[in-house]
Structures are given as C-alpha cells and as structure tokens.
C-alpha positions in Angstrom: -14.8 -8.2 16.4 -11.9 -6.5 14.7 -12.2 -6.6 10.9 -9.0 -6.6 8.5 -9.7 -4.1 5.6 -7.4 -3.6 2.9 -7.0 -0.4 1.4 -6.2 -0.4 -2.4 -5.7 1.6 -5.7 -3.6 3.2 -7.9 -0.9 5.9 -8.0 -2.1 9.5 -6.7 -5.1 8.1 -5.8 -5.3 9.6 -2.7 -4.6 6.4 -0.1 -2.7 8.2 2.3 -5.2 11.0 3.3 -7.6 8.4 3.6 -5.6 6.5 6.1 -4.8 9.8 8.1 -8.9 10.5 8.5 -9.1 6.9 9.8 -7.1 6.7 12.2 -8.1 10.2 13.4 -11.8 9.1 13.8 -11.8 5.6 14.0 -10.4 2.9 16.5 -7.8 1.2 14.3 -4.2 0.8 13.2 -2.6 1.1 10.2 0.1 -0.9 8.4 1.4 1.0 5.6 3.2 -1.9 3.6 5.5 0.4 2.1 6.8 1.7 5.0 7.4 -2.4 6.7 9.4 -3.1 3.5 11.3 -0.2 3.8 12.3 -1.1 7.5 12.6 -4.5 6.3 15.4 -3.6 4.2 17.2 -1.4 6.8 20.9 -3.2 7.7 20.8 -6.0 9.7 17.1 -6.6 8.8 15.7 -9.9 6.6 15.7 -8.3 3.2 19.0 -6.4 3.4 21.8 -8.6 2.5 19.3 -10.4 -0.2 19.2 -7.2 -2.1 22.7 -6.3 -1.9 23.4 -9.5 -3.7 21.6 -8.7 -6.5 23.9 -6.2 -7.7 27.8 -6.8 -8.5 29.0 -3.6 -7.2 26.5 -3.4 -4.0 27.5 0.7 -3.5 25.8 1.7 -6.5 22.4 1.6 -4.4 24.3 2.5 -0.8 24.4 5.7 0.8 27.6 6.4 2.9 25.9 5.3 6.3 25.9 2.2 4.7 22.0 2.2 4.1 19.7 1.1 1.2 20.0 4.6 -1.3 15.6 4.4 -2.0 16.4 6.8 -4.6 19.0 4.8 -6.7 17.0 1.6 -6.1 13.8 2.7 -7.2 15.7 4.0 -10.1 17.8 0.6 -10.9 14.4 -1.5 -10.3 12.4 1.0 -12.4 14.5 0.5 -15.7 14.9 -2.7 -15.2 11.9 -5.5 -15.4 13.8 -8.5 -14.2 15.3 -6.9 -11.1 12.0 -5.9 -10.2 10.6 -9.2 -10.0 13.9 -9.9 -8.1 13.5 -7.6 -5.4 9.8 -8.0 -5.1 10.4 -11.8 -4.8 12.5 -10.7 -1.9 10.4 -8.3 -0.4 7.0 -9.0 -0.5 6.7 -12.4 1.4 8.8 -10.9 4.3 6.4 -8.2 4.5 3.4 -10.6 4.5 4.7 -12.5 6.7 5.0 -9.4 9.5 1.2 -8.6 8.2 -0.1 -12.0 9.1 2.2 -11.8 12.3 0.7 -8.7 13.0 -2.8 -10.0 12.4 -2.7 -12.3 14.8 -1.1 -10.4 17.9 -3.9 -7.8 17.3 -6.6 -10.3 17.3 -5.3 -11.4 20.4 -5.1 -8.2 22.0 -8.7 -7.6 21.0 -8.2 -3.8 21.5 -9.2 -2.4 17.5 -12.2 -2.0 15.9 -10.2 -1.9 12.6 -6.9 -3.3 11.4 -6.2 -1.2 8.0 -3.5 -3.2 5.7 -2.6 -0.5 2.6 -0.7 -1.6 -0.6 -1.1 -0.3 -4.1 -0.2 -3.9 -4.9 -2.5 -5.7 -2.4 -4.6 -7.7 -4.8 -1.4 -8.6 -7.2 0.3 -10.1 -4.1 -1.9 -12.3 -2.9 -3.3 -10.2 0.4 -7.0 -11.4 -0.7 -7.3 -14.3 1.7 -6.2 -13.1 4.7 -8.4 -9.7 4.1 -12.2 -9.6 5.7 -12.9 -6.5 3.0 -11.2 -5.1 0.2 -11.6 -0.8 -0.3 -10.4 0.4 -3.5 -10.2 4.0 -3.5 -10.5 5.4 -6.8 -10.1 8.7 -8.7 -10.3 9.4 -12.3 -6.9 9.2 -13.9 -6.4 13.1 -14.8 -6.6 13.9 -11.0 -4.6 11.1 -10.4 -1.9 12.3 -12.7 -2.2 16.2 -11.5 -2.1 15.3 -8.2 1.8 13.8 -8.9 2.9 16.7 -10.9 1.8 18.7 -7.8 3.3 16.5 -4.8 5.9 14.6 -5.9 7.4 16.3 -9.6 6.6 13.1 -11.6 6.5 13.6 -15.6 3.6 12.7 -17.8 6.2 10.1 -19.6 6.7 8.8 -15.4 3.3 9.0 -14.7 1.8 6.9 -17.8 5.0 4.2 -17.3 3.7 3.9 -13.5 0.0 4.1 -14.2 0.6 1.3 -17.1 1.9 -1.8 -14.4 -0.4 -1.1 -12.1 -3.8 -2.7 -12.4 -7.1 -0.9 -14.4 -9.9 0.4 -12.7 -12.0 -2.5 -14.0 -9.8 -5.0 -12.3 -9.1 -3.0 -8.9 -13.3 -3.1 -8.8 -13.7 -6.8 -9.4 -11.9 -7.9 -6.2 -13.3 -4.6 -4.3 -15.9 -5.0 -1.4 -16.4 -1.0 -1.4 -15.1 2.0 -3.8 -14.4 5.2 -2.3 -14.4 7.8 -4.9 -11.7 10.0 -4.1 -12.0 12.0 -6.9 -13.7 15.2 -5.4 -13.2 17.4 -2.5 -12.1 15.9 1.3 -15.3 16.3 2.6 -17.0 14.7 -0.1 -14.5 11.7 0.7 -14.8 11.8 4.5 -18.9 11.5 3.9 -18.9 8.8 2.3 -15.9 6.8 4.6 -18.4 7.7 7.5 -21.1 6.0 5.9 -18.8 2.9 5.2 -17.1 2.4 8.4 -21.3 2.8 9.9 -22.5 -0.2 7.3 -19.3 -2.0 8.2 -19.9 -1.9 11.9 -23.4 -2.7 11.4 -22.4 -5.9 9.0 -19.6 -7.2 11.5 -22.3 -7.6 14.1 -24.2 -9.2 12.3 -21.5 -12.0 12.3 
C-alpha cells in the first residue's frame, strides 16, 4: 500500500537533501510543491493571468519573454503582507488540487511504495487530511541560518524576517508523526531516515 508522507519544516532546514536520498534509495516520487506552483504560474497556465491582475502595471514582475520575473515577485510579495495573502490565495489551492489529482492517479497505478508531498507550508495550508504521515525535519536555528548565508546569500535581517512567518519548532512537532533531526552530519541523517522508512514499511503492513 503506497503511503502519502509529507515532508515539513522550516527555512534551511535541509528538506531538499532529504528528498534527493529518498528517491535515490527508496521506491517513491516526489512532488516538490514549490516547484508545481512555479509551473503553475508559467503563461498560459491556471495561476498566471490571476497574478498579473494583481498589479496595475503587470511588467514590473515580467521578464521580457513574457514570463513571471520569481525574483521581482518574491520581492513585491515579500514587502508586502496583503499581496502575499493575495497570491497565496491564488496559488495554493491550484497546487492542491494537482496534489490530490496526483494522489489519486498514483494510487491507481499502484506502482510506489512512497508518495513524498514537500512544503515548508504544508501544515498552514491545510495538506493534514489528505496526508497518511507528517515528517518534520528539524535543525537547530543557527545551522539553519548558516546554512543560508552559505547557499543562497540571505542576511541575518532576511533570515530572522523569514524564520519569523514560518511556524516554531513547538508547532511544526505537534502535528508531526516523526522528526528527523537534520541538524548533524548526512550520515547521521540518512541513519536515522533508514530506520524510519523500515518502521514505516513495517506499520503500513500492519494495515
């Protein structure tokens, strides 16, 4: 029986290497939710036109191919709470909506082992019900915050305004079925996924 985990937590947490080991050593697919919303938005596609109405003068977030600029948006929506909410409004139930699509077709195919859905934001949209397990990978908030210096140039002013709308620790482990503490070395991380994916394999046969 294929089992839909989510795969949670906060900025620089380490998400994506954890989703590279899985699908390296485990038979599953990914759906990176970021990545459908950005396709999503792509001209032509559901959430496209939506967004350009937001704004009054659509090419200040265009590039000259006529796509969606990710860098000027991110930086309208960042300054900018209300738009935010806008575009999310927008965004997010298209992208569930493929998710749950995508759900289903798999479960039909009845080809996976695993069906990983990853958001930062999974809990905070709603994802809970449609979930069979809920990983939040966690690592302590100085790694977190060196790891973006290192890989993507953020600021400590950028990192602490990010870190601050995302949810605490405390509230990412109430919903969680399983932590992963990312906070050490890869092997120490892929040790303990091995010994998660072997309890949930053991668990889904049980039912």
């Amino acid at each position: 029986m294929m089992l839909v985990i989510g795969v949670t937590g906060g900025v620089g947490c380490g998400k994506t290497s954890i989703l590279r080991y899985l699908e390296e050593n485990c038979n599953c697919r990914v759906i990176r939710t970021d990545e459908t919303a950005k396709d999503l938005e792509r001209p032509g596609k559901v959430c496209y036109r939506r967004i350009l109405k937001l704004f009054s003068d659509p090419s200040e977030v265009l590039n000259d191919d006529g796509t969606l600029d990710n860098a000027a948006l991110a930086a309208r929506i960042f300054a900018d709470e209300t738009l935010r909410g806008k575009v999310n409004d927008i965004v997010h139930p298209e992208v569930e909506k493929y998710v749950r699509r995508e759900i289903e077709k798999e479960r039909r195919a009845d080809r996976l082992s695993y069906l990983f859905i990853e958001a930062a934001m999974l809990i905070e949209a709603g994802y809970l019900p449609i979930l069979d397990r809920l990983w939040y990978v966690y690592a302590p908030r100085a790694v977190r915050a060196e790891r973006l210096k290192e890989s993507r140039g953020y600021s400590d002013e950028k990192i602490r305004q990010i870190m601050r709308r995302q949810l605490s620790d405390r509230a990412f482990r109430a919903h969680a079925d399983a932590v992963i503490d990312n906070g050490g070395t890869h092997e120490e991380t892929w040790r303990r996924i091995d010994r998660l994916l072997i309890r949930e394999t053991d668990s889904s046969c049980l039912t």
